[in-house]
C-alpha positions as a printed Julia matrix, in Angstrom:
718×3 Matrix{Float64}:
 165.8    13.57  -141.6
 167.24   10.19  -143.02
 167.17    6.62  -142.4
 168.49    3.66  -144.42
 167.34    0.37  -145.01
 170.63   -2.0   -146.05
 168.56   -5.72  -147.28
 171.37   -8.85  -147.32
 170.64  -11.97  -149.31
 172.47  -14.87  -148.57
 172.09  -18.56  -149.66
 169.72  -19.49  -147.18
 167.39  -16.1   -148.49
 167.63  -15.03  -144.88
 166.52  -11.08  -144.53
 167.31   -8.79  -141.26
 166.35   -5.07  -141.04
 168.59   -2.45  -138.87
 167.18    1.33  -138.64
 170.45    3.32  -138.34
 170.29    7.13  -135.46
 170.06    9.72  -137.6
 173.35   11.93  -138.36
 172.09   14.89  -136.67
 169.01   15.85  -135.13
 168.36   19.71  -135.04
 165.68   22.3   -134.76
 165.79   25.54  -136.46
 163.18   28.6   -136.38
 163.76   32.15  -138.62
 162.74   34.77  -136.91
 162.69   38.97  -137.44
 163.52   41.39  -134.21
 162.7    45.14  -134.58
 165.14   46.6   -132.23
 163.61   50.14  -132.69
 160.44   48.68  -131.37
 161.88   45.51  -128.97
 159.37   43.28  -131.1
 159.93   40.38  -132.54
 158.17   38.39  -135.83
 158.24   34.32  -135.32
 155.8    31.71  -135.55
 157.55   29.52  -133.07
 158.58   31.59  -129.97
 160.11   28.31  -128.29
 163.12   28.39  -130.72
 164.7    32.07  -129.9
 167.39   33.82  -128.01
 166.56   34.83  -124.84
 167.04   38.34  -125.66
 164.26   37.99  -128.52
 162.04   35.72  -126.3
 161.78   39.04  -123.87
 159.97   41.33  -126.75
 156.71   41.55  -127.53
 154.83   40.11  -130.5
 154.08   41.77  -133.88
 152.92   41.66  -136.96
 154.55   45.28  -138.41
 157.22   47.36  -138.4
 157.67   51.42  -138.84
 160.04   52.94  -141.74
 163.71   52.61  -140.53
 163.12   51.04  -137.75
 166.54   48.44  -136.87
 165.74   44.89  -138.04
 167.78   41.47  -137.45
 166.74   38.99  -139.46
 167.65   35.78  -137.21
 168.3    32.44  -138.9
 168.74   29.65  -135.93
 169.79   26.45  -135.02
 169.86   24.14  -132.13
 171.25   20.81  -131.7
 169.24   18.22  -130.69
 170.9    14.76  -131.64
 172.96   12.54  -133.09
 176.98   13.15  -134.49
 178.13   16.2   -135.79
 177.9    17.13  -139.17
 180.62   18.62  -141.92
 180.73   20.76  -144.28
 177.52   22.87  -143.8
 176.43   25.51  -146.26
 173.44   27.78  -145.54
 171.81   29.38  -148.22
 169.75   32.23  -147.16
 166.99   34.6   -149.89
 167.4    38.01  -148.97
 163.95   39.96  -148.77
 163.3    43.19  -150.33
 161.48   46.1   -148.99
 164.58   46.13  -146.54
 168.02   47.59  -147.13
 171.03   45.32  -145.36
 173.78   46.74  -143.89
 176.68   47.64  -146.16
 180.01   46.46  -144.56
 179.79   44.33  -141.47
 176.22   42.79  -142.49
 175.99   40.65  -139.51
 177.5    37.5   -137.46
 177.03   34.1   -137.23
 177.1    33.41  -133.17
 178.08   29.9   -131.87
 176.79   29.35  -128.61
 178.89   26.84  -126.22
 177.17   23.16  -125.54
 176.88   24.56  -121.71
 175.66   28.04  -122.6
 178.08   29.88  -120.75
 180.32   31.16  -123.79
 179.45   32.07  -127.62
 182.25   32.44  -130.59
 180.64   35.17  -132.85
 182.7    34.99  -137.16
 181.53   38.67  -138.54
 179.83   38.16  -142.01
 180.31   40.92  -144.96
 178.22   42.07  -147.52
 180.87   41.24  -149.33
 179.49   37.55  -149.24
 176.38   38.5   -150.6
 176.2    36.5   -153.74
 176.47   38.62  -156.9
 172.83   38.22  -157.93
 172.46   40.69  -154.94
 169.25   38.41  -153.68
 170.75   35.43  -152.09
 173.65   34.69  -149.36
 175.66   31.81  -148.82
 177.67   31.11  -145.88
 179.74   28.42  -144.3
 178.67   26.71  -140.95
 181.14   25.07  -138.86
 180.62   22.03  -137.15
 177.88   21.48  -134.8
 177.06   18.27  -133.0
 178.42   15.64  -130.57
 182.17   15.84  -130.14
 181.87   19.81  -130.68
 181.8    22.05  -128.59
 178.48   24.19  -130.2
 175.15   23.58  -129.35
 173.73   26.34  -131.67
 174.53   28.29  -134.58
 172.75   31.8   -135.14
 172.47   33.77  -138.23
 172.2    37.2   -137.42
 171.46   39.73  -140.64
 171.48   43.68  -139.75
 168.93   45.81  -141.8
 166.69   48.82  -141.83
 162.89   48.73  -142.93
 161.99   50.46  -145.65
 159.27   52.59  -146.94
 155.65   52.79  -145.45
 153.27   51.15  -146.97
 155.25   48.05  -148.41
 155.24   44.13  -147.36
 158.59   42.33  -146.35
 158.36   38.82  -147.91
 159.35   35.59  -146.14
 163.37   34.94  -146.23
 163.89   31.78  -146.73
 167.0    29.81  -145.48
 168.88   26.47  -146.54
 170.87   24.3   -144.63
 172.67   21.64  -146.19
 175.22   18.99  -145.11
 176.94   15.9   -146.2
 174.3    14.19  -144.32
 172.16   16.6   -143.54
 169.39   19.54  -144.98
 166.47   21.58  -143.24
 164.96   24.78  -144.35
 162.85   27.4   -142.12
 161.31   30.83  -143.35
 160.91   34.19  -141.84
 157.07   35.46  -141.44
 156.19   38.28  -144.0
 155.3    41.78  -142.36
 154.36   45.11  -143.23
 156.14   48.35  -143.22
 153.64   51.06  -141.82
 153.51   54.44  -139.8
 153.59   54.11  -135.94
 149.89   55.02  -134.23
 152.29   57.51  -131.83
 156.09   57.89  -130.45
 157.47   58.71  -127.0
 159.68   61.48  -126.55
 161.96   60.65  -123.79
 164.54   63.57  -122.61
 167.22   64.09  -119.71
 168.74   67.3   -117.98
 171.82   65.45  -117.51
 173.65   62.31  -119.55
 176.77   63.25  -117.91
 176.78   61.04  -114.45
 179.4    60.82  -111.99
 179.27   57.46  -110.05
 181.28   56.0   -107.14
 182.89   52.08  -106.64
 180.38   50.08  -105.01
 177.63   52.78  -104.99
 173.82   52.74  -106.74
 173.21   55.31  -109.05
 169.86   57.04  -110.78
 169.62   57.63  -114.53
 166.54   60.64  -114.64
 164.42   61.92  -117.04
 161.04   62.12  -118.75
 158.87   61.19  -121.66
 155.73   61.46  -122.8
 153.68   61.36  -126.34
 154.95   62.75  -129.44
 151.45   63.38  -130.22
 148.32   64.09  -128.01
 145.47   61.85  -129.19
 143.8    61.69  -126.18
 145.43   58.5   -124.98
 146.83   58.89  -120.87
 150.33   58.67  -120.3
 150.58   55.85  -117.51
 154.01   54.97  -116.22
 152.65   51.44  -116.02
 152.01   50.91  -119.42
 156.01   51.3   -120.4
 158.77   49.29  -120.34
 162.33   50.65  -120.29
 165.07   49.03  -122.05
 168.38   49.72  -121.95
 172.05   48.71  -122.3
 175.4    48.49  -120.68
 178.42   49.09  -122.72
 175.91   47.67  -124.95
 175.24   44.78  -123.66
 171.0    44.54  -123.75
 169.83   44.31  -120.06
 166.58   42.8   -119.05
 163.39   45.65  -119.3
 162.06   47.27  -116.24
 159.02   49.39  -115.11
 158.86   52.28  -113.37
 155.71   52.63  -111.24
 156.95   54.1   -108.55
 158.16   57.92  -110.3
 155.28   60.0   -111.12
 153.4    59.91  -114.45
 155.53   60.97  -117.02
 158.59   60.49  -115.16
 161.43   57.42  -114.42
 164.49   57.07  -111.99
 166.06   54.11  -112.99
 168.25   52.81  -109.66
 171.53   51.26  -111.44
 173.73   48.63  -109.4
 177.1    49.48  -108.8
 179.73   49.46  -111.97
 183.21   48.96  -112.37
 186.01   52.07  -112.67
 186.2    53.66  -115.41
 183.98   55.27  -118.29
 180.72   53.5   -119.12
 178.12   54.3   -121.6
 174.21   53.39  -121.3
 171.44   53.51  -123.1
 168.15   53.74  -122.29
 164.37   53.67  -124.73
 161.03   53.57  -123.35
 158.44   51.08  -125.3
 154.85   50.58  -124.68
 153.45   47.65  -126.2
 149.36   47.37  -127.72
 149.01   51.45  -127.85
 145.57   52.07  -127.75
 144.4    48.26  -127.54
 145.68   48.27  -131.48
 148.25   46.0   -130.67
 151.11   48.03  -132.09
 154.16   49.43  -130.37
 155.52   52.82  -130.03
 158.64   54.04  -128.82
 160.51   56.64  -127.75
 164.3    58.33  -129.11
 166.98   56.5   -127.33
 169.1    58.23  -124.53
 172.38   57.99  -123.95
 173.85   58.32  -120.18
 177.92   58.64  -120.24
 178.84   56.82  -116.97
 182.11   57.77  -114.87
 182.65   55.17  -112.3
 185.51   56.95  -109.79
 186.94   55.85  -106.05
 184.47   57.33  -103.61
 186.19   60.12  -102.36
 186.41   62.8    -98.94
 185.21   66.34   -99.86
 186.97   69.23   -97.28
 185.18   72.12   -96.44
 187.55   74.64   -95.08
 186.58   76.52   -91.84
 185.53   79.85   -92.87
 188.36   81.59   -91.26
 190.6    80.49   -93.94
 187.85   81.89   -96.16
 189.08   84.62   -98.85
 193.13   85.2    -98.88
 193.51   82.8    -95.88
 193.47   83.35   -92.34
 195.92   86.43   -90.95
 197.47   85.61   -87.53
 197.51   88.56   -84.76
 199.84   86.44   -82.14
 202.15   83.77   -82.09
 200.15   81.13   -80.94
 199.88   77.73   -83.09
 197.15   78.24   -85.87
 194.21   75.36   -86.04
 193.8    74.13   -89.73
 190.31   72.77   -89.11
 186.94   71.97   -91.16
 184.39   69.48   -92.09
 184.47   66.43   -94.54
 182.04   64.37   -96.42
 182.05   61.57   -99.0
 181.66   62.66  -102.41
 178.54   60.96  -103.06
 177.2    63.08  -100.32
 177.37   59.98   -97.5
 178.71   61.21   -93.98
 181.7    59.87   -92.45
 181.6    56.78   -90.82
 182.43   57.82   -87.35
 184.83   55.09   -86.68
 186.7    55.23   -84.29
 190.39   56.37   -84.46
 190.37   55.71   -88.54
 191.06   58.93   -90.05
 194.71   60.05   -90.67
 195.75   63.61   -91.66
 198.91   63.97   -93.97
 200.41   67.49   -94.31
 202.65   69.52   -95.76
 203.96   73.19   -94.97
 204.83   75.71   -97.39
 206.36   78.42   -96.2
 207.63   81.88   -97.66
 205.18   80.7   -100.35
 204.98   84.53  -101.63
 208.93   84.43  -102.64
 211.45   83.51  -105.22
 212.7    81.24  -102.62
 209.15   78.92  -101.22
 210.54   76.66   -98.42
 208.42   73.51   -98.54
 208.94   71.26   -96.12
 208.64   67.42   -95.33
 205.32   65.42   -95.85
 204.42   64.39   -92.05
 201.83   62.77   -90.59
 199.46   64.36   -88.03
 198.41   62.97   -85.46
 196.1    63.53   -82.04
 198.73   63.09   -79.88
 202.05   62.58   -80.98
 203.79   60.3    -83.01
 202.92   56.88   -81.25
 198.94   57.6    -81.09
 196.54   56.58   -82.84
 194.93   58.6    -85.59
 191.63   60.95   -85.21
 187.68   59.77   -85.35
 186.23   59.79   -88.2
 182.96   62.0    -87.44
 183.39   64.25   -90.23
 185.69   67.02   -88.76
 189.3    68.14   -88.15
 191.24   70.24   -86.28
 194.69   70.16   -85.27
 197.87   72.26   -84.79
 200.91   73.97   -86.75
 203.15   75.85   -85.1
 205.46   78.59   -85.27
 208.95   77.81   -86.5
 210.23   78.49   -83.15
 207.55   77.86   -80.75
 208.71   74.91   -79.12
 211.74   77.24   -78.27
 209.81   77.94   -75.38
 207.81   76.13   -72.57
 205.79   74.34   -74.98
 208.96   72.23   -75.8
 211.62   69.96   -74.66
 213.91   71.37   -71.71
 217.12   70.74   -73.5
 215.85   73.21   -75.93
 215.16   76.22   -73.78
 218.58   77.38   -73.73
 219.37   77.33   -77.06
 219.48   80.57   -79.43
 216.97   81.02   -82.24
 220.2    80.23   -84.38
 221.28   77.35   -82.69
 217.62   76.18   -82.26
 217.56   76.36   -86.22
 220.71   75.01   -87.06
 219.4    71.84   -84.68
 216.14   71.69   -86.24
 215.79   73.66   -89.46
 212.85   76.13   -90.83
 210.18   73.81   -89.74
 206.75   75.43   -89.29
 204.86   78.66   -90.52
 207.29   81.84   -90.65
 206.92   84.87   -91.61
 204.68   85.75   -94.76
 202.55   83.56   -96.73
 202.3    79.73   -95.51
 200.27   77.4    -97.77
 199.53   74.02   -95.45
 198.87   71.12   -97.83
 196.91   68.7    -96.04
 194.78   65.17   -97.7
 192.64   63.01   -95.23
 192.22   58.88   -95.59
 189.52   57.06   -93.88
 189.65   53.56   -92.68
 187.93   52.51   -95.74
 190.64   53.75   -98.28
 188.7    56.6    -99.22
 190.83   59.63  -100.14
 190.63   63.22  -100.28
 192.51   65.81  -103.17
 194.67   67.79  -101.32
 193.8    71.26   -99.83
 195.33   74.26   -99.34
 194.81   76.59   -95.81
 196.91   79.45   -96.6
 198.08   81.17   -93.56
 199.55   85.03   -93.83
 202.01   86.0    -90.83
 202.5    89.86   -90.76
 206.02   91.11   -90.42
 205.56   93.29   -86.93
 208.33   94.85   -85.45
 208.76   93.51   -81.73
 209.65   96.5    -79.41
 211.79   96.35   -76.65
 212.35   99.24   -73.62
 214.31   99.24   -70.24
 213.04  101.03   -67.48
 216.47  101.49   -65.93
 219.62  101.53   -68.19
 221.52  101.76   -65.23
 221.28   98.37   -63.18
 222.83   96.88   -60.29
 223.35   93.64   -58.48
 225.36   92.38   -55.35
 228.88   90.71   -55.96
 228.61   87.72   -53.85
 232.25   86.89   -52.01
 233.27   84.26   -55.21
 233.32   86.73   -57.77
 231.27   85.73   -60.12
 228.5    87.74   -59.58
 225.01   87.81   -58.32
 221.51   86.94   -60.31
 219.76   90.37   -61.24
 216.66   91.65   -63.4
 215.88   93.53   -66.0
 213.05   95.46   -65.56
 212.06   95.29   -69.73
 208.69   96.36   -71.31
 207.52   94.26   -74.1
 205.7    95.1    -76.85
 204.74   95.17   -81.1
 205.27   98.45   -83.31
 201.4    99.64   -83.25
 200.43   98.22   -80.17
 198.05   95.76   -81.88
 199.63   92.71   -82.55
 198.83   90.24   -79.36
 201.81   87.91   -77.64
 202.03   85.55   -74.61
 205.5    85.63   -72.81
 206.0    81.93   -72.8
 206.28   82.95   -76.69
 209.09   85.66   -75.97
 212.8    84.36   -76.21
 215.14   86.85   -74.3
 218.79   87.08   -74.89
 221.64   88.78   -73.21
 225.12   89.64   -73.88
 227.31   90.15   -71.23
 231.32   89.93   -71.03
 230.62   89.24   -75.09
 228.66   86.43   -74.0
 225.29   85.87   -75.06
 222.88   83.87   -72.9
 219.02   82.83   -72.95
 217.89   84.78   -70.2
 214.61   82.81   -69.01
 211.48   81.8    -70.24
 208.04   82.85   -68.93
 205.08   79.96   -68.81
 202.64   82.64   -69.11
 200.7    81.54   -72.07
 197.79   85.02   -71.04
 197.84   87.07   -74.27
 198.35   90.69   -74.32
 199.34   94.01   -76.78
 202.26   95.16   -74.09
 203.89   93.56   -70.94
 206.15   94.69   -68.67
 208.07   92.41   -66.09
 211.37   91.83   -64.5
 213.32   89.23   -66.66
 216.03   87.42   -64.24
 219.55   86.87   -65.29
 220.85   84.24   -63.7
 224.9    84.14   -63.2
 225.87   81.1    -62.35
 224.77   77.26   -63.65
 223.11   75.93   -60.89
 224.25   72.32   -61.53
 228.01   73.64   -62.73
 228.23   75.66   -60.32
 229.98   77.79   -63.39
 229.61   81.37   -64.71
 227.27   81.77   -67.59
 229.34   84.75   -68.48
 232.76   83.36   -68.52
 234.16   84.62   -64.6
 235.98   82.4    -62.55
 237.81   82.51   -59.77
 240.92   83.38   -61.8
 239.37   85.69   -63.69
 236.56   87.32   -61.46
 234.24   90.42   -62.41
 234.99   93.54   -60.87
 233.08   95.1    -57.79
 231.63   98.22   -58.22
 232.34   98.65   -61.79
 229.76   98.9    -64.87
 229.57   96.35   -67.47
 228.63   96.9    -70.6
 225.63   94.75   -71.42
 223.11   94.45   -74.07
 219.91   92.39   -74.41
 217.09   91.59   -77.16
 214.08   89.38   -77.59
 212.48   87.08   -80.23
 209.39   85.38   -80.83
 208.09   81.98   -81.98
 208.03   82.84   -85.44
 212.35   84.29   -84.97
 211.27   87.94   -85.09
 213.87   89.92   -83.35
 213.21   93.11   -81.23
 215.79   96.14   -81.54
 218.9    95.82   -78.9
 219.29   97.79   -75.85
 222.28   98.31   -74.46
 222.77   99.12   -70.26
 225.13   99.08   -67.78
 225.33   96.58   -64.6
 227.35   97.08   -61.46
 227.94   94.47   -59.19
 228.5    96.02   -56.13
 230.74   95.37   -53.09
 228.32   96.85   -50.8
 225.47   99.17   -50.59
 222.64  100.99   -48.88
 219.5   101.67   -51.13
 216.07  103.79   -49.23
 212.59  103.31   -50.86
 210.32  105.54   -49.91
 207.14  106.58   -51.09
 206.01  109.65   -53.24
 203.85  111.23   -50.68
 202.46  110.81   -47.36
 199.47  112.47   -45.67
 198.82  113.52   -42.18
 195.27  113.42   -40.73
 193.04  116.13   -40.59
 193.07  118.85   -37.94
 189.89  118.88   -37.67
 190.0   115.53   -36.27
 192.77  116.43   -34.52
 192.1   115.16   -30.8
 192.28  117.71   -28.14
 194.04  115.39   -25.65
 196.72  114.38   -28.21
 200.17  116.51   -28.16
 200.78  115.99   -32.44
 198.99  115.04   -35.07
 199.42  111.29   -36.57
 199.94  110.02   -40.1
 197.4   109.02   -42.17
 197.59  105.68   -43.72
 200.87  103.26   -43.74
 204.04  105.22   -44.68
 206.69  103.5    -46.41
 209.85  103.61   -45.54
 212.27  100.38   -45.99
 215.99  100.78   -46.35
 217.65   97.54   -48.36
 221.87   96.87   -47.18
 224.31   94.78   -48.34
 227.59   94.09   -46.34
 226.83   97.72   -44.88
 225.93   99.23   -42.08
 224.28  102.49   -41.86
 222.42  105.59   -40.31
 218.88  107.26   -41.56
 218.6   110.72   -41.26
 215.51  112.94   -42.56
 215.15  116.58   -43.2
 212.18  118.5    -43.65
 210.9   121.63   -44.52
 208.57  124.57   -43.59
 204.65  123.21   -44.71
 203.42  125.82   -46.72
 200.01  126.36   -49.11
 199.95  127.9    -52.47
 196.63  129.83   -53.27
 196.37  130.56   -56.9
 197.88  134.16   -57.37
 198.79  134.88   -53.78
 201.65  134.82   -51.88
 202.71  131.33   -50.03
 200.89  130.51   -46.63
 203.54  129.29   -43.64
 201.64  127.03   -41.5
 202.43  127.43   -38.0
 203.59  123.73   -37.36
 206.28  121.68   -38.22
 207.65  117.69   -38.54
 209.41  116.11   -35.41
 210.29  112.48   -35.08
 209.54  110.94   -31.94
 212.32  108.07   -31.44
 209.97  104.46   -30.55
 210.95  102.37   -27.68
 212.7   105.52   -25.57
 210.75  106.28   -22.31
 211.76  109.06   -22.36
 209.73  109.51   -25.91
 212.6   112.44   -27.2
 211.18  114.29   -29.71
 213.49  116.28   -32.53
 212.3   118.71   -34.85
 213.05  117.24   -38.27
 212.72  121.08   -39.94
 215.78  122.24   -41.84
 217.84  119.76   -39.67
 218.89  115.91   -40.04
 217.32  113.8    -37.45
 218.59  109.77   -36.96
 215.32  107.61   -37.59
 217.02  104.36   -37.73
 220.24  102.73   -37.48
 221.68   99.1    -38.9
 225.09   97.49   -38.06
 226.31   94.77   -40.2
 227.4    91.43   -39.07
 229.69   91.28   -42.1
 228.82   87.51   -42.38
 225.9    87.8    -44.77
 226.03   88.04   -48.69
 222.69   88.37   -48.61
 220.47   91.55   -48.53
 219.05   93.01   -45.92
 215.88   94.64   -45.61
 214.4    96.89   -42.84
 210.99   97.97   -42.53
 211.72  101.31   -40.96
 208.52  102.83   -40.69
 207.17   99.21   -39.26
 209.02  100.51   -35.81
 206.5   103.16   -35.55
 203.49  103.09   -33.44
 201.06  106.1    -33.29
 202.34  107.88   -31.17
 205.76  107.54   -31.99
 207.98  107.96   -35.72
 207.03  110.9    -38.05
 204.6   113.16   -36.4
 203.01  116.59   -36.85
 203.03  119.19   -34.3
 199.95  121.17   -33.21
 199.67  124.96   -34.52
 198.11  127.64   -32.37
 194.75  128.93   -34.22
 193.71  126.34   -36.34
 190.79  128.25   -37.24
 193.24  130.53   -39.79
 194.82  127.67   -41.53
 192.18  126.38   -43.5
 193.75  124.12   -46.53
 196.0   121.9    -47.87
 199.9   122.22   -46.64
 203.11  120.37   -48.2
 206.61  119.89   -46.89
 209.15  117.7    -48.53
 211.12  115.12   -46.56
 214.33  114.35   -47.3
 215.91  111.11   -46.91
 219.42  110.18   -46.57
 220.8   106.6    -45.44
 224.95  107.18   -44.77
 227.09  103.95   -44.56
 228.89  104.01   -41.58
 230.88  101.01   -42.2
């Protein structure tokens, strides 16, 4: 460094001395890092890069191995300096790089930043030994603390000596010099060969991650393998990291736990060193590894319920389907199990197997309805979609329950799964953003014929006295071509056409399912509330008594399929008289016939109701000769015969009912009522009295069953 003595003589021969701060105070230190081997050559370990500082010491280097030959500088004191040159001998034994040779790297005055200016072997000077370079301004009032001189090479052969580089710094007002250490070039005692089952890793935002594999020895020379004895070094994206150990892995083995990186593609590398092999003091090393990082969005994984498993899941009724299954977290963490935090979007395909798909509106699914909240998240799913026309039915609004299927869809639209192929697009979100791909649950809906039978094409109902007409049923059978296909009436939409008006019938809440079903489906006539006909009568206009209508009536289900038509007749009649009987009635044994009794009683309740409206009128039965059939023989008369003894007479008359009409029971109408009116003939009867069997002489000889056939006729005698 320099000082200056300035002497002033004056005419008094007065002297004064002033000792001036030097222009710039700086330390420097050259210094070679083998990169291969994370070693460095110095003889003053103080002045160094941090990255340097962390390698060990040595005095060698192997053949190729990846040199920097550092050249630094660190202010100290004083004002900057101008119009620096640095003149630097390049050693042989090495080979530099050809093309970007290096950088010179400016480190800020608060070490937070650095300013790197690439340097070319295009600088090299053309003796080919020697380098000279510009350095910029360094010092108080600039912003660099340091200047580093950083020269890429590879060693060369084995068996040669790297002289000392020297370097040259001079200023204006400044010069220093420094000189690498000399080294040799020789063979490495041993290498490590580190490998890896799998450099392709898939990360997630925010998540730890493990880089595997092994190493070991090149060669075996009898020196143990000991996890503890290696230090891993690796890099990010290339930046060097600090080293780490592995002692907790087996022998042989490492799992290096990385922190969490950013999105996106990363790449790092990773070389195990052990320093003083063998107590030699040398360094081996292994290959170097490279991991390709991808850093996604932790994402939800669905696992479909296994009934959707294969070509989907085939429905056999026309119930809603459940699109339900599991989900986890990509990186294999469960859900959360927060409360109401997961939502469901979804999306219905339907006729997906056409020319024609109809894919409906994104919606949101929720537990509820519209206004609820959204499901747990506890790592399942399961929730409904329904049949284009279900909610035709009980399971939706009233208004809607006396539409048509075609007015239903012309309200509505082909919303739902129809018939055919349905895909059912559906993505999940959980309350911490995560997302899942979207899924398919295909759903196939088979094209089954619905069936429809009457019992009775010939039906009949009671014209009430404002000519409208009275409610009456349909006795229908319900069923699928095949028998197989399973339905629940509140799923069954009957319609029927009367006075070429068609009318929704009724709907069943009977949700039971079942292959066939037969019931009674109620037409009603008039709007309660209106008090109007459904089927266009009116007092000026009024139906006809007693004659038949032509009527017709069909069914559909929730997903619109429509049954074949049946066409009937109903007659709404003025007045009538209608008997039910049964289909056979039994008398008790003879041979418990009782020996104090005159006839023989009935066995069991007989029934025998007569139903009127606006009529009055007059049973009579008939009966004839009882009589057994033995196989092959000729018919066997039994000596008895069917009388009716009239109830409530005291006189207890008794008629013979054989081959003659005998009055059982009469009925006047009030003419008052448009109601009907049922009697319970055969209730009148007590034991002793109604329908009774006389006693034959000889019982002994009329051993077996006998029949007779009653028959019933019910005049009205209005």
């Amino acid at each position: 460094m320099l000082s200056s003595l300035h002497v002033k003589a004056d005419t008094n021969s007065e002297a004064s001395v002033s000792v001036e701060t030097p222009v710039l105070e700086a330390k420097t230190n050259a210094y070679v890092v083998d990169q291969t081997l994370k070693s460095k050559i110095s003889t003053d370990n103080t002045i160094m890069d941090s990255q340097s500082q962390s390698y060990v010491d040595t005095d060698s280097v192997n053949p190729g191995d990846d040199l920097e030959f550092n050249y630094l500088m660190i202010f100290d004191n004083g004002e900057a300096i101008s119009n620096m040159l640095a003149t630097i001998k390049l050693p042989d034994n090495v080979t530099f790089t050809t093309g970007a040779l290096g950088q010179i790297v400016y480190l800020s005055s608060d070490g937070t930043s650095s300013t790197s200016v690439d340097i070319s072997s295009d600088d090299i000077n053309a003796d080919g030994k020697t380098l000279t370079i510009s350095i910029d301004d360094i010092g108080t009032g600039k912003d660099y603390a340091s200047a580093r001189i950083v020269l890429s090479a590879k060693a060369g052969v084995v068996g040669k000596t790297v002289d000392k580089s020297h370097i040259d710094y001079e200023a204006d007002n400044y010069d220093d010099a420094s000189d690498t250490p000399e080294f040799s070039i020789k063979d490495s005692a041993n290498s490590i060969v580190a490998a890896t089952t799998n450099n392709s890793v898939q990360a997630f935002e925010g998540d730890t991650f493990n880089l595997i594999g092994t190493m070991d020895y090149k060669n075996n020379d009898g020196v143990v393998f000991k996890n503890e004895n290696m230090y891993i070094y690796y890099t990010i994206d290339g930046v060097i990291q600090l080293p780490v150990q592995d002692t907790a892995s087996n022998d042989k083995n490492f799992s290096l736990i990385m922190q969490p990186l950013t999105l996106g593609s990363h790449t790092i590398t990773v070389q195990v060193v052990q320093n003083n092999y063998n107590d030699t003091n040398e360094t081996v090393v292994s290959n170097v590894l490279t991991y390709d990082i991808n850093v996604s969005k932790n994402s939800l994984i669905i696992t479909k319920d296994k009934s959707f498993a294969g070509n989907g899941l085939t429905v056999n009724d026309n119930n809603p389907v459940d699109i339900k299954g599991t989900y986890e977290h990509a990186d294999g963490s469960p859900a959360h199990g927060t409360k109401k935090a997961l939502t469901i979007t979804a999306q219905v395909t339907s006729k997906a197997d056409t020319d024609d798909p109809n894919v409906q509106d994104e919606y949101k699914v929720y537990a509820a309805g519209p206004n609820e909240t959204q499901y747990d998240d506890d790592g399942t799913f399961n929730f409904q979609v329904v049949p284009v026309a279900y909610k035709m039915g009980n399971h939706g609004m009233l208004i809607d329950q006396s539409l048509s299927y075609e007015d239903y869809i012309e309200k509505y639209g082909y919303v739902g799964l129809e018939v055919g192929k349905n895909i059912v697009t559906i993505k999940l979100n959980d309350a911490k953003e995560h997302e899942s791909d979207e899924t398919q649950f295909v759903i196939n809906v088979p094209d089954v014929q619905p069936e429809l039978s009457l019992d009775s094409t010939e039906l009949f109902s009671n014209s009430p006295s404002a000519g409208l007409g009275a409610n009456y049923y349909i006795p229908i059978n319900v069923l699928y071509v095949g028998k197989e296909y399973q339905f629940s009436m509140s799923t069954i939409y009957t319609m029927n056409t009367l006075n070429d008006v068609t009318v929704r019938t009724s709907v069943s809440s009977d949700d039971s399912l079942q292959t066939e079903k037969s019931i009674s489906s109620g037409v009603l006539m008039i709007n309660l509330v209106s008090k109007e006909s459904y089927y266009g009568f009116s007092t000026d206009d009024p139906l006809i008594s007693d004659k038949p209508y032509p009527a017709s009536y069909y069914y559909r289900d929730a997903y619109g399929r429509k049954s074949n038509t049946v066409d009937y007749t109903i007659t709404f009649r003025s007045k009538y008289v209608n008997i039910k009987t049964d289909d056979s009635y039994k008398f008790k044994n003879f041979k418990n016939f009782e020996l104090t009794g005159g006839n023989n009683k009935r066995d069991g309740d007989w029934g025998v109701t007569v139903e009127s409206f606006k009529s009055s009128w007059t049973l009579k039965a008939t009966s004839t000769p009882f009589y057994q059939y033995p196989d092959g023989k000729d018919p066997i008369k039994l000596n008895s015969q069917m009388v009716f003894v009239t109830p409530d007479d005291s006189s207890g008359s008794t008629s013979s009912m054989e081959g003659q009409p005998v009055v059982v029971d009469t009925y006047t109408n009030s003419g008052g009522s448009d109601n009907v009116i049922t009697t319970d003939v055969a209730s009148k009867w007590a034991d002793d009295t109604g329908i009774l069997l006389t006693r034959p002489g000889g019982l002994s000889s009329y051993i077996g069953t006998y029949t007779s056939t009653i028959t019933w006729e019910a005049a009205d005698s209005v």
